[in-house]
N, C-alpha and C positions, 0 to 999 in steps of 0.2 A: 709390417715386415714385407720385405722382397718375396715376390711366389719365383723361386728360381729352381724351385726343384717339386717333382712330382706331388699334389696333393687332391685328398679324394675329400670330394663336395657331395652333398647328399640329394643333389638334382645337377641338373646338365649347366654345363656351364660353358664358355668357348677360350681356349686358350690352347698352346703347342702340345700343354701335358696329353689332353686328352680327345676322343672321337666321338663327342658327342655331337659338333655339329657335320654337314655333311659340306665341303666343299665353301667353306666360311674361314676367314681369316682376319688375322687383327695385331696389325704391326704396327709398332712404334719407332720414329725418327726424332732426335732432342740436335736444336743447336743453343750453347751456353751462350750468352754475352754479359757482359761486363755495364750494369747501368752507373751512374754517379750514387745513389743509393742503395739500387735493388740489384742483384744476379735476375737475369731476364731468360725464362726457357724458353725458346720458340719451341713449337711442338705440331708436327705432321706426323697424321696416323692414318691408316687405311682399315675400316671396317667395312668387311662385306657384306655381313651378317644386316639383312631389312629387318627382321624383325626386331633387335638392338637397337638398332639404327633407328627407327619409327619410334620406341620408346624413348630414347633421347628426343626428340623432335616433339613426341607428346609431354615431354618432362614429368615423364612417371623414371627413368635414370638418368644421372651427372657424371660424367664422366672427370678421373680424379686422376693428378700426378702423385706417384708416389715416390716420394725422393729419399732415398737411404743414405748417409754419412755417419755420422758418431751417433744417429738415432735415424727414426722412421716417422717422416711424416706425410701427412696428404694436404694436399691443394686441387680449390677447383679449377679446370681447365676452361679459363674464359677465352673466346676467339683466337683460338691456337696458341695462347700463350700462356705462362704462370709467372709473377714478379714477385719473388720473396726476398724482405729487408736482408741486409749484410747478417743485421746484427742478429738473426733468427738461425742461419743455418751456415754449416762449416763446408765448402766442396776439396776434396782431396781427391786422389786416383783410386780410390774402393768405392766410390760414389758411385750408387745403382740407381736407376729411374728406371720403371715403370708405369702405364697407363693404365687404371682399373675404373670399371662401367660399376655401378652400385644403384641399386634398386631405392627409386624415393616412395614408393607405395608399394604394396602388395603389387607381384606380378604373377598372372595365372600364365601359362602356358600352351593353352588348349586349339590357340589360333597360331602357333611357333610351328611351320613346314620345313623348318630346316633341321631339325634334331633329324639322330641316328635313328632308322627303323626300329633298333632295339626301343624307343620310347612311345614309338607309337601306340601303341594300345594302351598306355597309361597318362599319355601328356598332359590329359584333361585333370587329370586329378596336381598335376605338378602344379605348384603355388609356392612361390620365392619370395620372403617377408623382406620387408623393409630395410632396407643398410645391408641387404646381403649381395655379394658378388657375382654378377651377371659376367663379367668377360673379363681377363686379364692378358695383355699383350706378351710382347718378348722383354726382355731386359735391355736400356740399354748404359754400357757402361760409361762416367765421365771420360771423355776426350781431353785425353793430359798431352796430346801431343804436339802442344805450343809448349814453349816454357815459359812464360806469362802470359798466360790464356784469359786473365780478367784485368787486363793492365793493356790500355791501349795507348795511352800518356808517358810518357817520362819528363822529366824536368833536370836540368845539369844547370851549370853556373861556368862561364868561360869568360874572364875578363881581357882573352887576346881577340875574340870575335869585333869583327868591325861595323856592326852594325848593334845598335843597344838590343836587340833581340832574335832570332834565328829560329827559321824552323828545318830540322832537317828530320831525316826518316834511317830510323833501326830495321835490325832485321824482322821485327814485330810491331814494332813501335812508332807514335809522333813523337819525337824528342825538340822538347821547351828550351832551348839554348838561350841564357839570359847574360846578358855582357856584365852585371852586378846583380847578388842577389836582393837587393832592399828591391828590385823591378818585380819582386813576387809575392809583394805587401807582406812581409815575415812582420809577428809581432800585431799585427791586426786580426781580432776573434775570426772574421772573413775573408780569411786571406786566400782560401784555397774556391771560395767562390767567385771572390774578385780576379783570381786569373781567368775566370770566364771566357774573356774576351780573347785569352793567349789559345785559347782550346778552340774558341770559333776559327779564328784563323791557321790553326794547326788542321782543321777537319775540311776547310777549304780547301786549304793545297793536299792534301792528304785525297780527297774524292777527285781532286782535279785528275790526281795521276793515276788513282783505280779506273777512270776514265779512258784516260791516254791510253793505259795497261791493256785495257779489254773490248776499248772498242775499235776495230776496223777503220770506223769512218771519222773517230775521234770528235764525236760532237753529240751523240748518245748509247747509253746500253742497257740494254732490257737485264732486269737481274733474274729473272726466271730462266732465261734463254741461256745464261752461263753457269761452265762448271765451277765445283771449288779450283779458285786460285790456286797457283803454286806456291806464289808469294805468300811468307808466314803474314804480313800488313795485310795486302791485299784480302788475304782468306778472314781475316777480321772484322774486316768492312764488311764484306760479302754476307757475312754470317750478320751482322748488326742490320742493314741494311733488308736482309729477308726477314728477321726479327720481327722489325719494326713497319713491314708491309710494305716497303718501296718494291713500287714495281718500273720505275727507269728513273734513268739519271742522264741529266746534260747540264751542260753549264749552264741554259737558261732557269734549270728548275733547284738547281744546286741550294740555294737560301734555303726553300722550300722542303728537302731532303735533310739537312741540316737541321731543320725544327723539327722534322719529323723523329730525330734518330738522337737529338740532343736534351732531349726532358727540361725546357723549357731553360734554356740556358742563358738568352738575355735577359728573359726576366726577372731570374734569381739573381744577375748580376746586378742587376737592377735595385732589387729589394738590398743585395748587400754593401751598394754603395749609399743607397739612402740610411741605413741602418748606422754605416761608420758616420755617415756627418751627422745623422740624430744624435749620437752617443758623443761626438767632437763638441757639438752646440752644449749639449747638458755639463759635461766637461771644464767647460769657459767661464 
């Protein structure tokens, strides 16, 4: 469950509820993105707290998402991120995350200089078993304020377009403009991986213009160095793009950005064209 409301532990613990540490803090930031498979959390925390801090680093504690929707679950937090399947978890606007520290062995206390004076003359005796909860951050709530906030794609059908394909851009979205729909392999078990190739070049022109958007000198931009966008598109990238650890973008490195941010996207187009003509050969 969510700790969002006042709860008393039977040794020191570090979270908003309470004062047992002194001048210690431990805040969580979540951005959602949208994978072909997975909902992908990036996740920036700030703990102050060394001696926490040193137990994680000795892997005596894991630090754990805990993601609340129609149930409550945890996930380990590997290199600031957590990737969980579609088909495992539902996100709606009541969706709470929080970050919680959990003890992998026995943890004694007796070297911990940041508790409250009130534990000093006992801290030696303090001893925190196994799977029990060292730290729990702030809450923070899903961010419903795109209105398809895991949909970065659309796909339409216009047989007045003058070109057999089109890429234009939503107030959110790359939109797949197809002059017929049989151009979107309909009726192939792979059809939704074989437009691959529509989504490589939808994320080209699409980063070309986050590009244009944010950079000054129009030829690179540091994504550390920028705010969230204004643009609902733009703020999408932005957030996929920190996700996924790019730290600049220029048109030279773009391909490169594009693998980085795309979950291996020619390659599965790849396996799913060899797949359709195995299946055409056995067919014949």
């Amino acid at each position: 469950m969510i700790f969002d409301k006042e709860s008393t532990f039977p040794y020191p613990i570090l979270s908003k509820f309470t004062e047992d540490y002194v001048d210690a803090k431990f805040t969580l930031k979540v951005d959602v993105q949208d994978g072909q498979d997975d909902y992908i959390f990036g996740v920036e925390y700030i703990l102050t707290s060394k001696f926490l801090a040193d137990l994680i680093q000795q892997k005596k504690a894991t630090m754990y998402l805990l993601i609340q929707s129609k149930d409550s679950k945890f996930y380990e937090l590997i290199y600031s991120r957590v990737n969980v399947p579609k088909n495992r978890i539902s996100l709606n606007k009541r969706t709470n995350l929080q970050l919680v520290l959990m003890a992998n062995d026995e943890i004694s206390f007796h070297q911990n200089n940041e508790l409250d004076l009130f534990y000093e003359a006992e801290k030696s005796k303090i001893k925190v078993k196994k799977y029990n909860v060292l730290a729990i951050s702030n809450v923070e709530k899903y961010n419903g304020d795109l209105k398809k906030p895991f949909e970065l794609f659309e796909k339409r059908v216009d047989p007045t377009i003058k070109s057999d394909i089109k890429i234009e851009f939503g107030e959110e979205t790359i939109v797949i403009v197809y002059k017929r729909k049989e151009f979107q392999y309909i009726g192939y078990t792979k059809s939704k991986t074989l437009n691959n190739h529509y989504i490589y070049i939808g994320l080209q022109k699409a980063l070309t213009k986050f590009l244009f958007d944010l950079s000054e000198e129009k030829d690179e931009v540091y994504i550390d160095e920028i705010n969230d966008p204004d643009n609902p598109l733009n703020l999408k990238l932005y957030r996929l793009l920190k996700t996924k650890g790019v730290k600049t973008l220029s048109l030279e490195n773009m391909d490169e950005v594009i693998a980085m941010i795309s979950d291996r996207i020619i390659e599965k187009h790849y396996n799913a064209i060899e797949e359709t003509f195995s299946n055409a050969g056995k067919n014949s």
